[in-house]
N, C-alpha and C positions, 0 to 999 in steps of 0.2 A: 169339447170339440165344436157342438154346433152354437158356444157363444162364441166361440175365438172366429168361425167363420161369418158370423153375421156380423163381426168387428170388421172383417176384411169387408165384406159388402157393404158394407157403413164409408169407408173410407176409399172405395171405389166411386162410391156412388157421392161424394164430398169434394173428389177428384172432376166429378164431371162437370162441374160449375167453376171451377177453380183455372188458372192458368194451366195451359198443357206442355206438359212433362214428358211424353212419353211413357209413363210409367204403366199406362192402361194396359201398354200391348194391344196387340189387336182386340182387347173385351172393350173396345168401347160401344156397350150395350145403353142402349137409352132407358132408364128406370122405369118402370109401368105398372108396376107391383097390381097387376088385374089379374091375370091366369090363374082360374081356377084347375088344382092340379090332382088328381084321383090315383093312389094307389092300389094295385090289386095281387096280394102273394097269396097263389093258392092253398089251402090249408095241410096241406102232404107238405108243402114246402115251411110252412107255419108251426108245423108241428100240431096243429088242436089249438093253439092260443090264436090272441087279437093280431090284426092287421099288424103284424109286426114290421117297422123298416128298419133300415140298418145304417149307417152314419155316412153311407154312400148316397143312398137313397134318399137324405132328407139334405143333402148337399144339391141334388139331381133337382129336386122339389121347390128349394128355396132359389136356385135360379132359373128356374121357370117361372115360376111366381112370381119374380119382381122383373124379368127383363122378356118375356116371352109377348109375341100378341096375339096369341093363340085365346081364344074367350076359354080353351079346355082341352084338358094336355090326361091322357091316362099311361100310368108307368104300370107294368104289368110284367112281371118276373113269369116264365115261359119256359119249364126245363125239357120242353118237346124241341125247342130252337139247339143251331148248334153251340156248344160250349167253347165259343169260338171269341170270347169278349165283344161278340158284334151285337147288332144289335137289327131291328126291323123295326120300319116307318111303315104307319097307314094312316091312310085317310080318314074319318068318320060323317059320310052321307056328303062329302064337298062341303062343307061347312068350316069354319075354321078349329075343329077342335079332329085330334087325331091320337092315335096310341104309340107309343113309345114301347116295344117288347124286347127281351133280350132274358138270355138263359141267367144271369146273374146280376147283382147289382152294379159292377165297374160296367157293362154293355147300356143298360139306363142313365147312367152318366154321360158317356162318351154318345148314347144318345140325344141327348140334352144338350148338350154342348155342340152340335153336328144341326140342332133345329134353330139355335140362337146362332148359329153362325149362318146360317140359309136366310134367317128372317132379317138380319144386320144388313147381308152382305147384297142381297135382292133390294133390298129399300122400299123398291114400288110392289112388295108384294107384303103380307099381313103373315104370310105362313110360306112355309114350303113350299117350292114350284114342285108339278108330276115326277120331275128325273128325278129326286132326291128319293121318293118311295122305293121300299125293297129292304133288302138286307144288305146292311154293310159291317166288313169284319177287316180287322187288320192284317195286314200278310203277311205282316212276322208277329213274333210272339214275344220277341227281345225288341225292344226299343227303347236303347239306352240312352243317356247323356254322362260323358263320361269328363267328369269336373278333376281339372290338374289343379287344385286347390291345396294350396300347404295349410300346415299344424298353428303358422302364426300369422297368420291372416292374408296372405301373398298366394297370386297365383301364378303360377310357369304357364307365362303368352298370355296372360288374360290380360284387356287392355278395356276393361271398365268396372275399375276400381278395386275393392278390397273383397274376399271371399265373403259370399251371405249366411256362410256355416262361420259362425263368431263363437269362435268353441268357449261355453260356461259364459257365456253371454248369447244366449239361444235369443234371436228374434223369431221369435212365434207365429205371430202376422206376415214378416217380411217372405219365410219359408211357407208357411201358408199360403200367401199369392203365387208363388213360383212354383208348387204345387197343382194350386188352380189353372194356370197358364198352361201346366206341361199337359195335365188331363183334358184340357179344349183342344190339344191335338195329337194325342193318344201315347203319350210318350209314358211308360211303364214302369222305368227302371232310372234309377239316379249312384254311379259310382262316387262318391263322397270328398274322393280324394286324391290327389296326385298319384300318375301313376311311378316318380322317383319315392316311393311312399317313405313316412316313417313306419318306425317300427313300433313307435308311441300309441300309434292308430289303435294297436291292438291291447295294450291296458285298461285293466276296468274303469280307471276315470272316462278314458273317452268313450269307451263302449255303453258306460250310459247315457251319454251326451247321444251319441249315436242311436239309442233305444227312445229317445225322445224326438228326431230328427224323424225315427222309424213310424211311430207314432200318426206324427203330425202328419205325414207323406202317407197313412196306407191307406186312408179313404178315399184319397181320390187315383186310387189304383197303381200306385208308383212302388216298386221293395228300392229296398236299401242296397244296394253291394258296395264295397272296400277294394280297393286296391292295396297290395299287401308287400311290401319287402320279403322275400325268402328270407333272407338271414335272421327274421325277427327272434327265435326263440334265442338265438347265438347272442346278437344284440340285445337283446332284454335280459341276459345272464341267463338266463334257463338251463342252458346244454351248453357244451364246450365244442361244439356242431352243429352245422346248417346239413351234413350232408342230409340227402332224402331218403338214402338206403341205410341208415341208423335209427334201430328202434327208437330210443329215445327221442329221436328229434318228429318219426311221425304218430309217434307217444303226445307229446307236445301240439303238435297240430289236432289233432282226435278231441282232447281235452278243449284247447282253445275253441275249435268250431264248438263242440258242447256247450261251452258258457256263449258264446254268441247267439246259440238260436234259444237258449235257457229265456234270453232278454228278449228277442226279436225272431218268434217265429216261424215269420215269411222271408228272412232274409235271402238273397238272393244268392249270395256267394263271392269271389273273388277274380279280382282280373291284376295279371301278374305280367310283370316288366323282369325279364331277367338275364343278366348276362350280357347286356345292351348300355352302353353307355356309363358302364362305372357300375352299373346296380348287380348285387350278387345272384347267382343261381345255379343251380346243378350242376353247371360248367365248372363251379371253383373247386370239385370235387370228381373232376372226368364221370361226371354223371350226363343221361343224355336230359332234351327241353322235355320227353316223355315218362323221365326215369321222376324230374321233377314233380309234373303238371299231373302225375297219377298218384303221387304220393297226397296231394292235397285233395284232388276227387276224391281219393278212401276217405278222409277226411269229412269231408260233406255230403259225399251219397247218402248215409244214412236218414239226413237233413233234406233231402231234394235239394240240394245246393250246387251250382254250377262251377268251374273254372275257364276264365275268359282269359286264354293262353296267347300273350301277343307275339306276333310274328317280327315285331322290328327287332333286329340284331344284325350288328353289323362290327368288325373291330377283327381283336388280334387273334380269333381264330379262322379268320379269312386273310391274311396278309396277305399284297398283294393280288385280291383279287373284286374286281369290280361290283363296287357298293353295291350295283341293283340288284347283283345277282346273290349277294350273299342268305340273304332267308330261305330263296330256293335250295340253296343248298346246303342250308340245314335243315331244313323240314321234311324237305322229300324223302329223304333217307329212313323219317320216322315216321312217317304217314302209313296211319293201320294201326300204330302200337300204342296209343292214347287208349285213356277209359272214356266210355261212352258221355259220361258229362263234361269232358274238356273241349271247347271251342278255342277253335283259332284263330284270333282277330288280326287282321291283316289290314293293312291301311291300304287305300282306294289305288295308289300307288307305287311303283318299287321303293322310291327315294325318300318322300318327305314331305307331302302337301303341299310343292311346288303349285306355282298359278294352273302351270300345265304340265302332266304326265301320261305316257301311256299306263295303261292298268298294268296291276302286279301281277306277272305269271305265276304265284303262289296259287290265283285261283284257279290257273288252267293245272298245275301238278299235281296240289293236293284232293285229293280223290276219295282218299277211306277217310277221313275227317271231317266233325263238322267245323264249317268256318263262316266267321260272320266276316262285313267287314266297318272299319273305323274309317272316317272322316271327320274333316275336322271345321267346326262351324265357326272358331274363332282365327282370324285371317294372321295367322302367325307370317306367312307368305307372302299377303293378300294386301299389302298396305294396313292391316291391321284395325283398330276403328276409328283411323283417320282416311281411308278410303270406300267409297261406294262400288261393293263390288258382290253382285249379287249371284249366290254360289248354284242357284237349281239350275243352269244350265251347264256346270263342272258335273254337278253327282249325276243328272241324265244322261252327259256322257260316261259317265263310267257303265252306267246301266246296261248303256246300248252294246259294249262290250261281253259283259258280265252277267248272264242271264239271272234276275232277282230269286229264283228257283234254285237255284243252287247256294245259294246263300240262307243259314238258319238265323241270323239275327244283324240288326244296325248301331252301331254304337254312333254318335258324334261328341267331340271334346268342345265341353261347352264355351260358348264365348258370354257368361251371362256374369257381371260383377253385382257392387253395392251402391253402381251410380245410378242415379234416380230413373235414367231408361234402360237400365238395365244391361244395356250391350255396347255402350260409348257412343253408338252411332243411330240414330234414328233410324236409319236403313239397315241396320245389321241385325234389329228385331225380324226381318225377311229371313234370313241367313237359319236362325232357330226355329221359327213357321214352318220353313220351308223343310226342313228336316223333318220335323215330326210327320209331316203330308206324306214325304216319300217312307220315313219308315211304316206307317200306315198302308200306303199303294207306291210302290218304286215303279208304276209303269203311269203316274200322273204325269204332266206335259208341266216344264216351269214355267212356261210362259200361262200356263192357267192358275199355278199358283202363286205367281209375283201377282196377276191381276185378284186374282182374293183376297190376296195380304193387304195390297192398296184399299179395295173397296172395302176392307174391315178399319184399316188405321189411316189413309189419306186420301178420303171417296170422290175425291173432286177430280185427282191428280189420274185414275185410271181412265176419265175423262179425257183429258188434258192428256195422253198416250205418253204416260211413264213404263205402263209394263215396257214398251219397247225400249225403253235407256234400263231400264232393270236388265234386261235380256243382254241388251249389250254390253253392259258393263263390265262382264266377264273376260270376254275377248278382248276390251280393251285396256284392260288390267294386262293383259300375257301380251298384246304388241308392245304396248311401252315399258314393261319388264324384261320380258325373253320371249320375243317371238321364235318362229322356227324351230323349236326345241329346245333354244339353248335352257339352262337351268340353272339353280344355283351359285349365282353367282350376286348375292345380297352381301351384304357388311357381316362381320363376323356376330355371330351370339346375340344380335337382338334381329337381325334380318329387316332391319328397317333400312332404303335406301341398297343403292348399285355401290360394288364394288368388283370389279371386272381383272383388279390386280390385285386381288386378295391370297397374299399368301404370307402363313405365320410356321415358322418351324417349328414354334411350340403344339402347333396342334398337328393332329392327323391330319394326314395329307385328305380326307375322302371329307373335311370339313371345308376344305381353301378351294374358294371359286375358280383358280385357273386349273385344277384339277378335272372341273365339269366343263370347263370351254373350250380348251385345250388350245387357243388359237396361237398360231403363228405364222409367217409370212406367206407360208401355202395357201392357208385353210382355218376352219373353224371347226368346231363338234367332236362330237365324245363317238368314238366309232367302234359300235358293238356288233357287227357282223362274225358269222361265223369263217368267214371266206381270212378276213385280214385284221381283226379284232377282239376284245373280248369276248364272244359267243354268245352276246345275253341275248339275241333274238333265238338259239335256239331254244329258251326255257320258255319262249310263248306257243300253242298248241298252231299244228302246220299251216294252216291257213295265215294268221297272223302273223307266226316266224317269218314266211316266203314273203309276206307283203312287206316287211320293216325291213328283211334281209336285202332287197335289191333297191339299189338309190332311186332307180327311175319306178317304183312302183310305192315307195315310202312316202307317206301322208307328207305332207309341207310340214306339217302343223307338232311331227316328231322329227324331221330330217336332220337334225344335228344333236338331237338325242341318241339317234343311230348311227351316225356318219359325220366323218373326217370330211366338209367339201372345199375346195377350192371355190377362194374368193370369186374367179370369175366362171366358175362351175353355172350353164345355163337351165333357168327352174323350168319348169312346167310351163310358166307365161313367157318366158323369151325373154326374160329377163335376169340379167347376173344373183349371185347368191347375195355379193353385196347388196345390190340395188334395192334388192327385195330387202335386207335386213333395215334400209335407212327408209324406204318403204313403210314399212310395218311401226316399226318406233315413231314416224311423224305421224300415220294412220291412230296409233294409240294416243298422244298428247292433244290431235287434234280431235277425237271421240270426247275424251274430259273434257277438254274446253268447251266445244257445243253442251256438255250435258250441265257445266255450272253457266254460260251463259241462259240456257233451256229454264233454269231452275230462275234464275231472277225472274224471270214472266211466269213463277208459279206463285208469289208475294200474295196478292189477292186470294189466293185457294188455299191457303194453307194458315193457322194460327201463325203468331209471329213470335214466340219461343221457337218452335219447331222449325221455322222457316231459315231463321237466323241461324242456330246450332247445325241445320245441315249447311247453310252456305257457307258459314265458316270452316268445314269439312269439304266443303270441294274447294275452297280457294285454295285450300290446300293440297288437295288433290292435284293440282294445275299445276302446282308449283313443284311436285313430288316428280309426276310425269315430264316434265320437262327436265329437271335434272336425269331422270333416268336414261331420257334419250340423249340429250348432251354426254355424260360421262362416259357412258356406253360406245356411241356411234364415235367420241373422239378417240376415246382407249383402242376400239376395233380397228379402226381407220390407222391408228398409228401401226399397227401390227403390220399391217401392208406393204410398208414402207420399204 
């Protein structure tokens, strides 16, 4: 292990003289290999032997050593501290050398990692400034990345490149750096796999592929978990049933989780899709999501192993009844009767990672569960990684909704491929940053983290006031897509590109965009009131409900999420519903264009690889935006007629 890593620091450090790639990520550390670095593990903790460290700890050492400008760095293991992965900065007399303590080895790490990024990211200072002193710990304990990566190299919505699990063609190094990466912003946990899973996943060929993946991932504090098809034992010929209430079939799971943690100790456990979109589960069998998601907890209890029960389900045992609401009303029903290791992942939204959604009322109903929730960092929605659209002021909003307190963990679906910067887009390495920061503290500001990520990976340009087009990037993603609320209404099944007259009889009607827009010569919007609509404002708690339920008190920003309006329905500004919608789409086209004109006068501050590959990403951007509002505002405009 610690030759594969000083292989990766070799070829980091081989990178920094070479043409820029991107591939650094924010580690572009300046090599200085001077830091003298002191270890201290008490000897209660030692057992009576030598200065023992452990593969964490000489991870922690070897990049202080070469990239630190500390003249002296002491890592000091501390099992008086809390057991909280965090870790405590001091000073030593205002000099530049200071201690790095923390109850365990991964808290020295993310130590470490937390002083080279202060030293980086400051410039004009040699060490840490005073605020960085103290103790810092993460605020969830889960902090996932949750990889839709299939069995033959392809990933479902990844849109940079091929998956870097190259199953029986293990890159060692390449997984190594994305390890490195994830531990310089505390991210813990990596699901391995799409969550439409196979059932191959669970065979012993790949499960030692997987124990070698495990491996390579647990020194820098990352487990392993799988995403698992329910019907694996059925599919893999084992039993002649998936049901969950069939001994033999949780005979079958008991067994499986034993050979998994046989290989991989720390494994984490399982996060399950079921019954949602084609994929099997308890339902095939009038079992309930709890009758399932307990039968695999027995399963991994034993193990300390989790189940990350997702909340998307929507289809033919909701007929007829309005997409958003459907999870609410199946989970509430069961909320209480889970075992204590099943979490409930619930995506940030009702629908779908739309640009813009209010938050899912799953968090305001479910009550006796724990629930984490999922987002999603690769821009399925989002213009994908040919758009700059930078998402920490998306998750801050949900925040502000969603108190982080009530939430036991963060998962996000990774946007990370096999292309040499890793994300398709120079800017979408933000997008993954920015994730780990909030899962670490969900009450940080993004606008303090878009400016971090800049002064780690483009230090000229937070100069040059890019955080503020980071910031806005967002909002002007959702006017020149779907302002106002509207949603869903993208080209079928790859959701690149408007399609405002999307309808296919072969699919579900709750997939066809004029389903979500409803418009016709009255009016626009999907009208969920409880007074003359669906009722999905009453599944958000009173407050919230009363504010979505009445037109004149509903946010602009969800209005036709909740509401049927009339075209010449007058808003808040005095201005018609139309007005404001051709408003808002020229306000979006015209944001992108200021931000790729903005970016040619950034040519001198930036390498000229990187320069080039983003402008070629927003010429396109420009061109994306403007179709959106043409197709859009002429389809709309006919409706009127």
């Amino acid at each position: 292990m610690k030759k594969l890593f000083l292989s990766v620091i070799a070829t980091f450090f081989c990178l920094s003289v070479m043409a820029e790639d991107g591939h650094r990520l924010w580690l572009r550390y300046d090599t200085l290999n001077t830091a003298k670095v002191n270890v201290v593990i008490p000897p209660a903790v030692r057992g009576g032997h030598e200065n023992v460290t452990t593969p964490t700890i000489d991870i922690a050492m070897h990049e202080l050593r070469m990239f630190s400008k500390s003249q002296e760095v002491t890592l000091r293991i501390d099992k008086s501290l809390p057991d909280d992965e965090g870790f405590t900065l001091t000073e030593v007399n205002e000099k530049r050398n200071y201690i790095i303590a923390a109850h365990n080895d991964i808290g020295l790490l993310y130590g470490a990692y937390y002083v080279l990024e202060n030293e980086t990211e400051c410039r004009t200072h040699c060490y840490p400034t005073p605020h960085t002193f103290g103790h810092n710990a993460p605020f969830y304990k889960l902090r996932l990345l949750n990889h839709w990566d299939n069995l033959d190299g392809s990933i479902e919505r990844g849109y940079a490149g091929e998956s870097i699990f190259e199953w029986f063609r293990l890159d060692r190094q390449l997984i190594e750096e994305y390890a490195r990466a994830n531990a310089s912003i505390g991210i813990n946990g990596s699901v391995l796999n799409n969550v439409n899973a196979s059932p191959k996943i669970l065979t012993a060929a790949y499960l030692n592929e997987i124990k070698i993946i495990a491996d390579i991932l647990r020194p820098y504090g990352i487990k392993v978990y799988l995403s698992i098809n329910f019907a694996s034992p059925m599919a893999l010929g084992d039993t002649e049933t998936a049901d969950p209430l069939t001994p033999e079939v949780a005979v079958w799971w008991q067994k499986k989780a034993d050979e998994i943690y046989s290989l991989i100790p720390d494994f984490g456990g399982f996060l399950v899709k079921a019954n949602s979109e084609g994929q099997p589960g308890p339902g095939d069998y009038h079992r309930s999501h709890a009758d399932g998601a307990n039968m695999l907890a027995r399963a991994l209890k034993p193990h300390g192993g989790i189940v990350m029960w997702r909340c998307f389900v929507y289809g033919a045992n909701h007929k007829g009844e309005d997409r958003v609401m459907q999870a609410v009303s199946e989970f509430k029903p069961l909320d209480g009767l889970f075992m204590d290791n099943v979490i409930l992942q619930t995506k940030n939204g009702p629908l779908d990672f739309q640009p813009r959604e209010p938050y899912s009322p799953v968090f305001d109903q479910i009550r006796h569960t724990p629930n984490m929730v999922e987002l999603q960092i690769t821009q399925e929605y989002l213009g994908q990684s040919k758009h700059l659209v930078y998402l920490g002021p998306m998750w801050q909003e949900f925040f502000s909704f969603v108190n982080p307190s009530s939430l036991k963990g963060i998962a996000g679906v990774a946007n990370i491929g096999k292309d040499r910067n890793w994300c398709g887009h120079h800017f979408s390495q933000a997008n993954w940053y920015a994730f780990g920061r909030l899962a670490w503290d969900p009450l940080q500001l993004s606008q303090d983290i878009a400016a971090d990520w800049l002064n780690l990976t483009f230090p000229e340009l937070g100069r040059q006031g890019w955080t503020s087009w980071m910031e806005l990037s967002r909002e002007a993603c959702v006017n020149y897509m779907m302002p106002l609320g509207l949603h869903h209404i993208f080209k079928f099944d790859h959701h690149m590109g408007p399609e405002p007259d999307g309808f296919k009889a072969e699919y579900p009607i709750e997939w066809c965009p004029v389903y979500y827009h409803k418009a016709d010569k009255d009016g626009i919007g999907f009208d969920r009131t409880v007074s003359t609509g669906t009722g999905a404002t009453a599944q958000y708690r009173e407050d919230i409900a009363r504010l979505y339920e009445d037109i004149n008190t509903c946010p602009d920003e969800y209005l036709l999420w909740f509401h049927h309006v009339a075209w010449d329905y007058k808003m808040k500004n005095g201005h018609t519903l139309w007005e404001n919608m051709q408003q808002k789409y020229n306000e979006g086209v015209k944001e992108v264009e200021e931000m790729a004109a903005r970016w040619q006068q950034m040519k001198p501050y930036v390498d000229e690889q990187r320069w080039r590959e983003v402008d070629e990403r927003l010429q396109q951007q420009v061109r994306d935006a403007r179709e959106w509002r043409d197709v859009c505002l002429d389809y709309f405009g006919k409706m009127q007629r």
